[in-house]
C-alpha positions in Angstrom: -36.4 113.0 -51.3 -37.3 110.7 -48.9 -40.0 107.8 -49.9 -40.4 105.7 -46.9 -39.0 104.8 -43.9 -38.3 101.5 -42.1 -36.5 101.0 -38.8 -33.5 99.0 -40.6 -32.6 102.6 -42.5 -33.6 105.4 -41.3 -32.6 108.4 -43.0 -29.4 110.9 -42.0 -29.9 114.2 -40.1 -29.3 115.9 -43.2 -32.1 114.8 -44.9 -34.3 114.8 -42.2 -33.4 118.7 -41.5 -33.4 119.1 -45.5 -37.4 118.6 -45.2 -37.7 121.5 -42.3 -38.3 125.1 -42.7 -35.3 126.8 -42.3 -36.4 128.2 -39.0 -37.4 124.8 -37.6 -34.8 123.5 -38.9 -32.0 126.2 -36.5 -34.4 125.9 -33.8 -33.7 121.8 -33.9 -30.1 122.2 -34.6 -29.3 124.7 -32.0 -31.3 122.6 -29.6 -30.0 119.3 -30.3 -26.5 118.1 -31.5 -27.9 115.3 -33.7 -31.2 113.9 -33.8 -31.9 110.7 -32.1 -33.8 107.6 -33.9 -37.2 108.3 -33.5 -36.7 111.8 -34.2 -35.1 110.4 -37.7 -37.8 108.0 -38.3 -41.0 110.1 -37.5 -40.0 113.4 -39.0 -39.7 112.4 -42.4 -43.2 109.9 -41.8 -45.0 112.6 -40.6 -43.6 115.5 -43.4 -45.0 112.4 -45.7 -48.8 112.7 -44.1 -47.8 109.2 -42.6 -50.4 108.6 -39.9 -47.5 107.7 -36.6 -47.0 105.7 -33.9 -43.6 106.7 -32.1 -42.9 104.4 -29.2 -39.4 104.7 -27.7 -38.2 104.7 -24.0 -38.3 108.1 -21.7 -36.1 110.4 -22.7 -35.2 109.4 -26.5 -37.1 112.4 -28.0 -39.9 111.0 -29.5 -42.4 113.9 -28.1 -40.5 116.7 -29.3 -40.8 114.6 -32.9 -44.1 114.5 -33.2 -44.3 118.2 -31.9 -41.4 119.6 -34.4 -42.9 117.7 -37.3 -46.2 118.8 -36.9 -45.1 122.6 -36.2 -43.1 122.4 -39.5 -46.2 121.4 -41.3 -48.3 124.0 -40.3 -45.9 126.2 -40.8 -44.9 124.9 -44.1 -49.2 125.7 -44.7 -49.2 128.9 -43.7 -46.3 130.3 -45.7 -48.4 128.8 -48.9 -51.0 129.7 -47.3 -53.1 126.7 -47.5 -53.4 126.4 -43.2 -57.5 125.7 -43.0 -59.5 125.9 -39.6 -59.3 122.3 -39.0 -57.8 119.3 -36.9 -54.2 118.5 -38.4 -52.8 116.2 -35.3 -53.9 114.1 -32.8 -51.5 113.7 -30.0 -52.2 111.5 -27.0 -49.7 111.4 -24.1 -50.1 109.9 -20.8 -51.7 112.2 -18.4 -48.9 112.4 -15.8 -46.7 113.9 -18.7 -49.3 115.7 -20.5 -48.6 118.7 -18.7 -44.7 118.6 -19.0 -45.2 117.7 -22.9 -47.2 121.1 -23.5 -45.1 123.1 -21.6 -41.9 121.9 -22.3 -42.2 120.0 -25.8 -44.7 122.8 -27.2 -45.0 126.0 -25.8 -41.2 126.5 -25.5 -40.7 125.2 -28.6 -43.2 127.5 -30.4 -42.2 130.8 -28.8 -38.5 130.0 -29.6 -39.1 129.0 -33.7 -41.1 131.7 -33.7 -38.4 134.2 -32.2 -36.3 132.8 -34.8 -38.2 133.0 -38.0 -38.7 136.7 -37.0 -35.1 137.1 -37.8 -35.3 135.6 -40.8 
């Protein structure tokens, strides 16, 4: 089980993915062919109820970290039933991309886990 994370070590893809649902977990391995290293740094922080700060250039996959985390803990909720009415995440994005981040690091995301965990 991972404990804590520092930049020096961050943790292997196969722990990371060993904390998802199995169903987020395909939807980020069909999707990606290894995780980059803010995707391995924030998962596991945010799986831990670590309040986190991702800051990485364009493109390094830090949005769809914070995203894919966050949908695996609500989904990780819901199966134990436990999901309440109430604010779980705060995301703030620039508002240039705010539009693109919903669309494309969100709503896609969240119709294709779910399309997936209907198979399961």
């Amino acid at each position: 089980m991972i404990k804590y994370i520092t930049s020096d070590k961050a943790p292997e893809d196969k722990e990371v993915f060993a904390i998802l649902r199995p169903y987020v977990r395909e939807w980020f391995e069909t999707g990606f062919k290894k995780l980059t290293p803010p995707q391995r740094l924030s998962i596991p922080a945010i799986h831990l109820g670590k309040n986190t700060l991702v800051t990485a250039p364009t493109g390094s996959g830090k949005t769809i970290s914070g995203f894919g985390a966050i949908i695996n803990e609500l989904c990780n909720l819901e199966e134990k039933q436990e999901l309440k009415d109430e604010v779980y995440c705060i995301y703030i994005s620039p508002l240039k991309a705010l539009i693109n981040d919903v669309e494309k690091n969100l709503i896609t995301p969240l119709e294709e886990i779910s399309e997936i965990a209907k198979k399961k």
